[in-house]
N, C-alpha and C positions, 0 to 999 in steps of 0.2 A: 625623975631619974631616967636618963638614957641608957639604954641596953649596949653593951660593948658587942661588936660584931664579931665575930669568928673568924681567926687567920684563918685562910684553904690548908689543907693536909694535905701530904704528899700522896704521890700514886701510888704505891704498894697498898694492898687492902690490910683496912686496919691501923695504915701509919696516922700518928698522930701527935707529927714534927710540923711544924710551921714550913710553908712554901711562900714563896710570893705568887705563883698562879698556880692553880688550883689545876691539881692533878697532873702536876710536874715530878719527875725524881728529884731528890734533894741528892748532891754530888757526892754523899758518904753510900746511897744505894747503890749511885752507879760505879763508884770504888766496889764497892762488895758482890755485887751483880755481872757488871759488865759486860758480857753477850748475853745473857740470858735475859738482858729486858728490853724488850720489841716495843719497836715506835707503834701507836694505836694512836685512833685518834683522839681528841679533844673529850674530855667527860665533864658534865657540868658539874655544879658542886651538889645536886639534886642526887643525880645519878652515882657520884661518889659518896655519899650518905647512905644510900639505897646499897650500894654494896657494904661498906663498910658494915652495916647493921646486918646484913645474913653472916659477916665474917665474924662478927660479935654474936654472934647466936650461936656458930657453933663451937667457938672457943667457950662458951660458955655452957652446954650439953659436955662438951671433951670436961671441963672441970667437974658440971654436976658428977659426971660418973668415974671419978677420979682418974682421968687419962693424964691430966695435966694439972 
């Protein structure tokens, strides 16, 4: 059995829409964004994982303690 690879997510922390490169906006963020999302540089998909997971940790404390 072969493992199925993981489309990249988009840049926003937390998104977890399919992109073609990894740690791109997807064009409905930058619809709804639009100045407010600043060119940064390139994140590897290491590094986008690595955040997504602290972004997941705390939506996850905001639930434990019924914030959300």
């Amino acid at each position: 059995m072969t493992a199925i690879p993981s489309l990249p997510s988009g840049a926003s922390p937390g998104c977890q829409l399919d992109v073609e490169i990894p740690g791109t906006p997807r064009q409905g963020c930058v619809k709804a964004f639009g100045n407010m999302l600043r060119p940064g540089r390139p994140l590897t998909e290491a590094e986008i994982a690595d955040r997504d997971e602290a972004v997941h940790n705390v939506y996850r404390v905001a639930r434990l303690r019924g914030v959300l």
